[in-house]
C-alpha positions as CSV (number, residue, x, y, z in Angstrom):
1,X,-18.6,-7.0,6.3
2,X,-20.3,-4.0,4.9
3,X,-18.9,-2.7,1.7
4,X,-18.2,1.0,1.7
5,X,-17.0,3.7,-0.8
6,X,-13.4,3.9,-1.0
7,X,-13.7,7.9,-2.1
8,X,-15.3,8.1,1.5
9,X,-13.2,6.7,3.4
10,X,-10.3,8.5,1.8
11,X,-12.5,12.1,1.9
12,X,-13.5,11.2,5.3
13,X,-9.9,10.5,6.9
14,X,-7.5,14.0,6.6
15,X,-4.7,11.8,7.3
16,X,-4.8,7.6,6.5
17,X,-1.2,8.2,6.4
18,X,0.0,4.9,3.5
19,X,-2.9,2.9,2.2
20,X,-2.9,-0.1,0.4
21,X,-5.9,-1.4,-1.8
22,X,-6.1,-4.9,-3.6
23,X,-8.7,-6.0,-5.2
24,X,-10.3,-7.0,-8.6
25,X,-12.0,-4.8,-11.2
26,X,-15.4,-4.9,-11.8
27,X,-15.7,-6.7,-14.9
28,X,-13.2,-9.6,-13.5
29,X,-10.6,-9.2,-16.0
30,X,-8.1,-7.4,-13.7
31,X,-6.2,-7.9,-10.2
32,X,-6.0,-4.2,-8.9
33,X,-3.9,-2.7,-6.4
34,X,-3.2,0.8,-5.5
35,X,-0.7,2.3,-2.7
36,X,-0.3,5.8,-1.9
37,X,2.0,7.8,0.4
38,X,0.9,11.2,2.6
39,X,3.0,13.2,4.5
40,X,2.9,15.9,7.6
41,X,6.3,17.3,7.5
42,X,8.9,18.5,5.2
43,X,11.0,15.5,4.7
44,X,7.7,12.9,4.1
45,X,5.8,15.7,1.4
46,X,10.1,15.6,-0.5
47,X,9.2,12.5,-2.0
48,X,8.1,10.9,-5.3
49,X,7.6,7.5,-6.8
50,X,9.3,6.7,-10.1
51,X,9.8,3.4,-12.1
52,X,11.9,1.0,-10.8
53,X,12.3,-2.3,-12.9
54,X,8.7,-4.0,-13.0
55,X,8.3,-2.0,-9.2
56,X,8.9,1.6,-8.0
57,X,10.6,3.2,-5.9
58,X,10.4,6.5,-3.3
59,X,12.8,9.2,-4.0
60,X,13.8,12.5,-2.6
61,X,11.7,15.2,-4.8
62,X,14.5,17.8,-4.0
63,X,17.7,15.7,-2.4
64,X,19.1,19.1,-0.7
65,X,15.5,19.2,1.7
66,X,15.9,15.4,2.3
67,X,16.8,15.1,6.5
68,X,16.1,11.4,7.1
69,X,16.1,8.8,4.3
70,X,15.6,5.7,6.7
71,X,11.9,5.6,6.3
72,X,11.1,7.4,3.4
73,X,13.0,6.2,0.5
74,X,12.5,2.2,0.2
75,X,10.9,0.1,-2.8
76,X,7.0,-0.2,-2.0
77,X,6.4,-2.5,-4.9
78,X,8.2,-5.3,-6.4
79,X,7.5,-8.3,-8.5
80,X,9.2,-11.5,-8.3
81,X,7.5,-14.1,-11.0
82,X,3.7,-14.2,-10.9
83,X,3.9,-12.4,-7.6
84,X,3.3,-8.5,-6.9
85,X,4.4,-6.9,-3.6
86,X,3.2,-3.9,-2.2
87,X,4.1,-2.8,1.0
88,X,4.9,0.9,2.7
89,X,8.2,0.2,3.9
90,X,12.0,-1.6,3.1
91,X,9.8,-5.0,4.4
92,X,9.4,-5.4,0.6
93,X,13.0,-6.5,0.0
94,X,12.5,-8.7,3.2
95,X,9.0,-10.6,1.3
96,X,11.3,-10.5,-2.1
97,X,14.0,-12.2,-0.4
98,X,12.8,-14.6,2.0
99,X,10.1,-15.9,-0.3
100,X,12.9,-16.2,-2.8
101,X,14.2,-18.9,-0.3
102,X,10.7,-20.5,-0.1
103,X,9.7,-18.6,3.5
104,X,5.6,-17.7,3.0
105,X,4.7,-14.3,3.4
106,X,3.7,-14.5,6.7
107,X,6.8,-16.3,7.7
108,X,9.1,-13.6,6.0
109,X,7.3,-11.3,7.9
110,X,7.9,-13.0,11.4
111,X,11.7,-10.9,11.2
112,X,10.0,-7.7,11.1
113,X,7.8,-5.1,13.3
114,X,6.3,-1.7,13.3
115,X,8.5,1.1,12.4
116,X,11.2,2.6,15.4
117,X,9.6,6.0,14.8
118,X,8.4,6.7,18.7
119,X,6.2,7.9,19.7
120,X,3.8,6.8,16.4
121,X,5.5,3.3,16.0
122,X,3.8,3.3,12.2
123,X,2.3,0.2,11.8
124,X,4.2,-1.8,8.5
125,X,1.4,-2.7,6.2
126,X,2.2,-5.5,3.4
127,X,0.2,-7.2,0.5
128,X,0.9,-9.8,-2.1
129,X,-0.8,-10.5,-4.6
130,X,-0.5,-14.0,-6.9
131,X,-2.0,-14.3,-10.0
132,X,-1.0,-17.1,-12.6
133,X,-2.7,-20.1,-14.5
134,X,-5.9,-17.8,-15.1
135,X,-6.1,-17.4,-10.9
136,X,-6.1,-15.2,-8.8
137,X,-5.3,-14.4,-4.6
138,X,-4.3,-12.2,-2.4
139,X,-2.8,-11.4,1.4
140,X,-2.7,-8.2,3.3
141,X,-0.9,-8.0,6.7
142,X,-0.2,-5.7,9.3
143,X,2.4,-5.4,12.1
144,X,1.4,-2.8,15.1
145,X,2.3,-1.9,18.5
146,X,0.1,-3.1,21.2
147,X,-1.8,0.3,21.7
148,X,1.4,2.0,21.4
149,X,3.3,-0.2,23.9
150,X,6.8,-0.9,21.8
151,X,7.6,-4.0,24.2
152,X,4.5,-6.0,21.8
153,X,3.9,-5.9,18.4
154,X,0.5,-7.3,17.5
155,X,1.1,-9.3,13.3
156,X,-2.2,-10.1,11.7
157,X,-2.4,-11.8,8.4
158,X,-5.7,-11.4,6.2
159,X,-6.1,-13.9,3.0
160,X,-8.1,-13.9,0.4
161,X,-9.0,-16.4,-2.4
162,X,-11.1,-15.7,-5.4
163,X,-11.5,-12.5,-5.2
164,X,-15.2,-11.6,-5.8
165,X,-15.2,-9.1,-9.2
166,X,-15.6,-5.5,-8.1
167,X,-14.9,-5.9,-4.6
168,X,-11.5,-5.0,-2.9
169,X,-9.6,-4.8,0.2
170,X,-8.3,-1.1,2.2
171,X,-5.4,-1.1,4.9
172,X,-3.9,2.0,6.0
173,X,-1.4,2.8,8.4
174,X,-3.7,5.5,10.7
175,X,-7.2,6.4,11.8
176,X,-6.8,9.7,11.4
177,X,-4.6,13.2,12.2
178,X,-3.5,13.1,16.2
179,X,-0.5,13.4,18.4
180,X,0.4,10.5,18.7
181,X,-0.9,9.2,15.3
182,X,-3.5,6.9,16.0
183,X,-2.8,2.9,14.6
184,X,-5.1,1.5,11.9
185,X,-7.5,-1.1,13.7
186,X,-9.2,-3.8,12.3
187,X,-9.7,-5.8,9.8
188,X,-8.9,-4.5,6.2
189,X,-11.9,-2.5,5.0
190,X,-13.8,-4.2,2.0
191,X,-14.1,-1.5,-0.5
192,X,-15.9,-1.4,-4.5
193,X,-13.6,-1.2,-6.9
194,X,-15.0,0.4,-9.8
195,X,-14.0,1.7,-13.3
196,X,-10.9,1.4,-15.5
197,X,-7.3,2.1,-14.3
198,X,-7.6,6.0,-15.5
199,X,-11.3,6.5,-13.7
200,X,-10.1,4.4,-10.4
201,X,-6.9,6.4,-10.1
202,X,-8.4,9.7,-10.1
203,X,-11.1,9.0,-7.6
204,X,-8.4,7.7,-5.3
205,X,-6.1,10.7,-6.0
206,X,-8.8,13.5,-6.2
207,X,-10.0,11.9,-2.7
208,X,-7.1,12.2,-1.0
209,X,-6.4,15.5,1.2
210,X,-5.6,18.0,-0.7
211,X,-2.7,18.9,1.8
212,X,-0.8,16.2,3.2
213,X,-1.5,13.8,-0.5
214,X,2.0,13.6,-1.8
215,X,2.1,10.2,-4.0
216,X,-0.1,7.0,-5.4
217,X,0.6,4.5,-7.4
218,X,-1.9,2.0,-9.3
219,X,-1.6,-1.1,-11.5
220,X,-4.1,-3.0,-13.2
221,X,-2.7,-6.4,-13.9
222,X,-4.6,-9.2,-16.6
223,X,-5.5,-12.0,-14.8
224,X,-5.3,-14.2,-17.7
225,X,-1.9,-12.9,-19.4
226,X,-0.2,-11.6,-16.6
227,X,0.7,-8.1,-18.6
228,X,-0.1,-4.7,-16.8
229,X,-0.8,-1.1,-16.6
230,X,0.8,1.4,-14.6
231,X,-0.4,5.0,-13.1
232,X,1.7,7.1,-11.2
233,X,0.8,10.4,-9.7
234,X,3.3,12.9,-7.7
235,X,2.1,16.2,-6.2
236,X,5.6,17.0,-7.4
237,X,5.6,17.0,-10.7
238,X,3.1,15.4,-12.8
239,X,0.9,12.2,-13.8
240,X,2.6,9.4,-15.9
């Protein structure tokens, strides 16, 4: 697989919808990840991320505008151990607590499928990443209608050991802007991953359409120590 520029595939797509990226930083010292959140109406752009333990968390920017919280306030990252999960849905607690009982990620997965959110059915995207003993891995998954036929749901699994330095992984939950929205398809895009956790986080964010861009978040986590570094950016309100 090609590698392409993540700032143009973000630039080039007015609406990826959520997007996951894992990968490792170009001088090898780092496993990276990144997950941001976009939004067409109202109750999707009412959101921010905020600190939630070692994780975060979506919340209502303004709790009087929020209509709907079933699909918009959930944990998209949390870490259990040496293991950070990222996901764009409430599957997170699912990963958390099933692998707590020794399920795999793919198994815990196996109890969940796309979101009930007719007539998009938003696929659920999900990565974990592993890092501990001076090592490094990482999963990505996605669970999709069959071309927008709820009776199937289509769950592919993507691994990845040693991580090549620089190099990354992009899933997101659409092609692009459309009525119905349009599934992602394919495997996760391989992606450079370039730059320290302040330059990476603003060509993500700065990329991102200028409209419907309502949250990312980004951690930079030492492969060798385990300690991390945290970027959070809201449209409402301001970067920490």
């Amino acid at each position: 697989m090609k590698q392409v520029s993540l700032e143009k595939e973000l630039s080039g797509n007015a609406y990826p919808g959520r997007g996951i990226v894992i990968g490792k930083s170009s001088d090898g010292k780092y496993a990276v990840t990144a997950y941001f959140i976009m939004g067409r109406s109202e109750n999707s752009r009412n959101r921010i991320f905020v600190e939630d333990g070692e994780g975060i968390r979506t919340q209502a920017f303004d709790p009087a505008k929020l209509t709907d919280p079933s699909l918009v306030i959930y944990a998209p990252v949390r870490v259990m151990g040496n293991k950070t999960i990222v996901t764009n849905g409430d599957q997170t607690d699912t990963i958390f607590e099933l692998m707590d009982r020794q399920q795999t990620f793919e198994q815990s997965l196996r109890t969940r499928e796309f979101e009930p959110d007719a007539p998009n059915y938003t696929p659920r995207i999900s990565g974990i990443m592993h890092i501990g003993d001076g090592q490094y891995n990482y999963a990505m998954s996605i669970l999709k209608s069959s071309n927008g036929n709820p009776e199937s749901c289509n769950r592919f699994t993507f691994a990845y050991e040693s991580p090549v330095a620089g190099e990354g992984h992009f899933i997101h939950t659409y092609m692009g802007d459309g009525n119905p929205l349009p599934s992602f398809e394919g495997e996760p895009t391989l992606v450079g991953i370039e730059g320290d956790i302040d330059s990476f986080t603003k060509r993500i964010w700065d990329n991102l359409n200028e409209d419907n861009k309502v949250s990312l978040f980004v951690r930079y986590i030492d492969i060798e120590t385990g300690a991390y570094e945290t970027r959070i950016v809201n449209k409402n309100g301001s970067e920490k």
